[in-house]
Each structure stands twice: as structure tokens, then as C-alpha cells.
N, C-alpha and C positions, 0 to 999 in steps of 0.2 A: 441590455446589460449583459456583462461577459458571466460566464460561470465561474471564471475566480473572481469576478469582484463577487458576486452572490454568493461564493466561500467564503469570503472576506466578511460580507455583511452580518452573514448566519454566525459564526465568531463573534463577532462583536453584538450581535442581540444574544446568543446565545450563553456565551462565555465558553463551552465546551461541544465541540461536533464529534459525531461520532461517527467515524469510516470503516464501512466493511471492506476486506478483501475479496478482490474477482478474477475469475479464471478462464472467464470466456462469458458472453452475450447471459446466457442464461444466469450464471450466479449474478450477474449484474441487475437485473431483471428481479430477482428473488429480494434482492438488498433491498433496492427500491421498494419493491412492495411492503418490504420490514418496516421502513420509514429512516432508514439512516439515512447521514446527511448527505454523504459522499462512496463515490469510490476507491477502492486501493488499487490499482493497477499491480499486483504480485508479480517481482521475479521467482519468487520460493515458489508460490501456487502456477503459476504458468510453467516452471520446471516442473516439479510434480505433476503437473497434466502429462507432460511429454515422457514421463517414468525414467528425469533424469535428474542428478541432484545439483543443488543450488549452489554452484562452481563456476558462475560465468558462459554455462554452455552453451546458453539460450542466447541467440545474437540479438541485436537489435532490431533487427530489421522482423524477426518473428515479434518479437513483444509489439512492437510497434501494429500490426498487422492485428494481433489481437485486442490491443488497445481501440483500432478504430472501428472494427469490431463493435467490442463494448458502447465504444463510442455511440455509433449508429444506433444500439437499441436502451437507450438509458439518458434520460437530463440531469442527471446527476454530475455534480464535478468530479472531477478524475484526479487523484493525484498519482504519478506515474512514478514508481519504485525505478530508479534508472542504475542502483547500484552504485559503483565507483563513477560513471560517466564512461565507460567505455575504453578508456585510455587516459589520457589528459588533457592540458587545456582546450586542446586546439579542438580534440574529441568531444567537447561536452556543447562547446559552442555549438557543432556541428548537430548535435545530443539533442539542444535548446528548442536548436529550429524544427527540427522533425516532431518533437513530442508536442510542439505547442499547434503547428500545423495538424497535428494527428488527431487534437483533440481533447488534450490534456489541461488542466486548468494549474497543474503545481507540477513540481518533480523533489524527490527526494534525492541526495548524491552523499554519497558518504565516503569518509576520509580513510578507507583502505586503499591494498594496492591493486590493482589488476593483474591478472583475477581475482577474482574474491571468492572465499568460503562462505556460506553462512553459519550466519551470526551464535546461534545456539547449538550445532556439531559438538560434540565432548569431541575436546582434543582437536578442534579445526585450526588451521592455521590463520589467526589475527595479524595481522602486518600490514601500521598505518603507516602513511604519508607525513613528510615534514609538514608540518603546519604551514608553512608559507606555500609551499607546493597546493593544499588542499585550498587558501585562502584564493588564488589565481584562478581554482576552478570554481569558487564560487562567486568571483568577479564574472569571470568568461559567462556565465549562466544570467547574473544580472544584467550585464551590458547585453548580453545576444536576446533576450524575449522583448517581444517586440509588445504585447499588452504589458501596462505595469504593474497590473494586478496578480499579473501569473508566478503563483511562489516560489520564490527558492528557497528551499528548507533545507540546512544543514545538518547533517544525522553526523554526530562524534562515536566512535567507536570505542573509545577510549576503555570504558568500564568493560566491554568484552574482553579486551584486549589484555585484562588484567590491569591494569592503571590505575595512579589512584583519584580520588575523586577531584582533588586540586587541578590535575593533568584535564582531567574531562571538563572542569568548567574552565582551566584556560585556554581549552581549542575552542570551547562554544563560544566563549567573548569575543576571540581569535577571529572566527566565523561572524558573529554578527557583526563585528569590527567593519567589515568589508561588503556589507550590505545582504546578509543573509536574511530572509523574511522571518523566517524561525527556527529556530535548533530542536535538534530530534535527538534523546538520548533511550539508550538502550542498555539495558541489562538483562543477562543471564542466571543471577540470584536469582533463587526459588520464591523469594519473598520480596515485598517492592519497598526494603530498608534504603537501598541503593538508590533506587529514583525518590525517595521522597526526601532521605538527605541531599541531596543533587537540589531538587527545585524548591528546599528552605533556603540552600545557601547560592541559589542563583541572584545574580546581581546585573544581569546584561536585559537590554533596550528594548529585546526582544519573546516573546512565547515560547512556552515551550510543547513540544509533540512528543508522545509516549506512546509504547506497542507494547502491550500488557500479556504478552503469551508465556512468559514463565514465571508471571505474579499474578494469578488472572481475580484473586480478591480485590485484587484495586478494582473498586467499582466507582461510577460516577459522583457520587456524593465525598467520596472520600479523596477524588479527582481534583473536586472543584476546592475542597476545604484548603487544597495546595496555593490555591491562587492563581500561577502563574503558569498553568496546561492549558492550552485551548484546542488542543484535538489530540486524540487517541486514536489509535490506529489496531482494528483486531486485525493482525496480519496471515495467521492461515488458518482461521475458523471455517470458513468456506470449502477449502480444502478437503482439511481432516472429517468435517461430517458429511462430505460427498464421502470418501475413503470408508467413512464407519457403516453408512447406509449400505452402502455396495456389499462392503464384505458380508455385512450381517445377512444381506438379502442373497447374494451369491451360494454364501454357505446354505441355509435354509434350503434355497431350492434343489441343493446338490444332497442335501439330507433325506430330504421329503420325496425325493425322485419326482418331482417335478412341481407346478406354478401353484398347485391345488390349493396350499395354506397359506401361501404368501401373499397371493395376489388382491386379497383384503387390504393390506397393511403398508400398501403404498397407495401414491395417486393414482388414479385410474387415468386413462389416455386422453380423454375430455380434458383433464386439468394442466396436460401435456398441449395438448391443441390450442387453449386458452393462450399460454403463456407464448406461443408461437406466432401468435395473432393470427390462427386460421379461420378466423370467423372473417376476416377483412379482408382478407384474400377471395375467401370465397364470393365477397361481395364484389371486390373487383373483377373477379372472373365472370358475375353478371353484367355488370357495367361493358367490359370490353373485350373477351372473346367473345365472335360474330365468326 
């Protein structure tokens, strides 16, 4: 069985899955042990690793790289953050085939332009796509994955973009219209009035995906009470509390003139070696260096 059909499956036993974001092997690795369902393959968190901002800067060919990566040390399905697709139609097709061979069990594509800003920037530049424009790349993307399991989720940008809500569920109909596995809406209100009006007055074939980082009271119970969410996406949790442990641990030791009081209050290197799988290694190294 593929890992998106076992996406698919966990959805539908589940009603509700819940994907962390990952930045490389290790956060993936971390998730997993959490017990979440899935992975987020981050354009935000993989920019943020490189200490650049979420602008399109990160080519494909790095995410990708880092996605097989992840791949390699995680059974987790992958849904792969691909942005706009790259370009357009012809770009996403090309998009399809690489992330599904890479590893990926879903992709996300969303109806801005190329480049894109992200999504939550005060004052980023939002600038969608005509809808028929966006509706072609998410034909391109069904007709090009070669498993039929593999999702194509449409993310509307609409309610970033300032728009109003009518606008955002007629690109998400728009979208399922054309064979979209599930729509992704996303808001920038502090509070999730926005997504919860949104998925009362949803009326399209399909699920819906939510990323709860600037309403982060939306919790699961309050999720499910919606109905029609089946996966939540924390999009740069992972991130930000790598970013907060550092700093905190950084400062301290720069305070304390050196590791004396810190070095309690993290893992110790044992816990690092665990996670690396150096105990297997070193069993290999009995097995077969002679």
C-alpha cells in the first residue's frame, strides 16, 4: 500500500490527521516519534533554515533534495508545500513528476503568482491568479501523478489576499470543479472567525485543510465539531521552537561564560546518537569492517 493511500485511509478512520512541519531528517524524525500522522514538507521552514525569507528563493531542486532526505529517514507521508508550482501549467506538471518520484505522497499548490510572498508578512504582496489560470494547474497536477492516491490539494489564498469570503469559496468550488482532492484555506485573522465561517458555509464535494498559525485556539475537538476539515497542517511549529531553544540556549551560554549551567537542560549527546541511529551503525561496523 502506497503512503497516500494510507493518508487517505487514516482520514477516513480518523476524520481528522494531524501534520507537523519539517525542516530536515531530524525534525522529521522528532514528529514521528510525537505520533503525528504526517509530514509538512515547509517552503517557510526550509527557507528559514537557509536564513532566507519565504519569497520564492528556495528553488526546487533544494526542497526537493531535502524532501528525499526526510524521505529516507521517516514512514510518514509527506505532503510537499510546492507553493505556486513553480511557474505554470507546464511547470507544475514537470512539479508532479519530481515530488511524487521524490517521495511525496500529496502537494499543496496555491493560486498566487510567481513568486510568491508568504502568506502572513504584514504588508506582503498577495497577487492571485485568474481562476481559470489556477484551475489548469490543478488539472496539470491530476492528469500528471501517476498513483491515484497522490493529492492534489488546492490552497485559495483568497482571504489573505483580503477578499471576501464569497470570492474564496467560489475559487475553492472553482478548484474542486476540476478535480482537486481537497482545498486548503488559509487565514491571517488572529482569530479562526474566518475559517470557521468559511467551512459552515462550504458546499463543494470535497474536504477541507486548515493551517492554524495565526488562530492557534483552534484545537482538534473544535476542528472536528466543523465537520468538514480533515487535516490541519502546523506549518512552522517546528521551526520557531528550534529558533526559541537556540536562542535561549545561545544567550545563556554567552551570559554564563560558558556550558556549566546549561548543559543540564538540554539532551545530552546519548539522545543525539539515539536519534542518528548510531547504535546500527555501529553494529554494521561489526558485521562488515574486516
Amino acid at each position: 500500500m502506497s503512503k497516500a493511500k494510507q493518508l487517505r485511509e487514516r482520514m477516513a478512520e480518523r476524520g481528522l490527521v494531524h501534520i507537523m512541519a519539517a525542516h530536515s531528517p531530524l525534525s522529521a524524525i522528532l514528529a514521528e516519534e510525537a505520533g503525528f500522522d504526517g509530514l509538512w514538507a515547509s517552503g517557510f521552514e526550509l527557507s528559514a533554515l537557509f536564513g532566507l525569507p519565504d519569497m520564492s528563493l528556495i528553488s526546487m531542486t533544494q526542497h526537493l533534495d531535502m524532501l528525499r532526505a526526510v524521505a529516507g529517514r521517516s514512514s510518514l507521508p509527506i505532503i510537499a508545500d510546492i507553493d505556486s508550482g513553480y511557474g505554470n501549467a507546464i511547470n507544475v506538471v514537470h512539479a508532479i513528476r519530481e515530488y511524487e518520484h521524490a517521495g511525496s505522497s500529496a502537494v499543496v499548490i496555491e493560486d498566487k503568482t510567481f513568486p510568491k510572498v508568504t502568506s502572513l508578512a504584514a504588508g506582503g504582496r498577495q497577487e492571485l491568479l485568474r481562476v481559470e489560470e489556477f484551475q489548469g494547474k490543478i488539472e496539470a497536477a491530476v492528469a500528471t501523478r501517476h498513483d491515484p492516491d497522490f493529492l492534489v490539494i488546492a490552497r485559495t489564498e483568497a482571504l489573505i489576499a483580503g477578499l471576501s469570503e464569497d470570492e474564496a469559496l467560489r475559487r475553492g468550488m472553482a478548484y474542486a470543479e476540476v478535480g482537486a482532492d481537497m482545498v486548503l484555506i488559509h487565514s491571517k485573522k488572529k482569530d479562526p472567525s474566518e475559517i470557521e465561517s468559511f467551512s459552515r458555509a462550504w458546499k463543494g464535494s470535497v474536504p477541507l485543510v486548515i493551517v492554524p498559525n495565526a488562530y492557534p485556539e483552534l484545537e482538534a475537538a473544535r476542528i472536528k465539531a466543523l465537520g468538514n476539515i480533515r487535516m490541519v497542517i502546523y506549518g512552522n511549529y517546528g521551526i520557531r521552537a528550534a529558533a526559541t531553544a537556540m536562542q535561549e540556549t545561545f544567550s545563556r551560554i554567552v551570559a554564563d561564560g560558558g556550558v556549566q549551567n546549561v548543559y543540564k537542560d538540554i539532551v545530552p549527546v546519548e539522545e543525539v546518537f539515539r536519534l542518528q541511529g548510531m547504535e546500527k551503525t555501529k553494529q554494521d561496523e561489526k558485521r562488515f569492517l574486516r
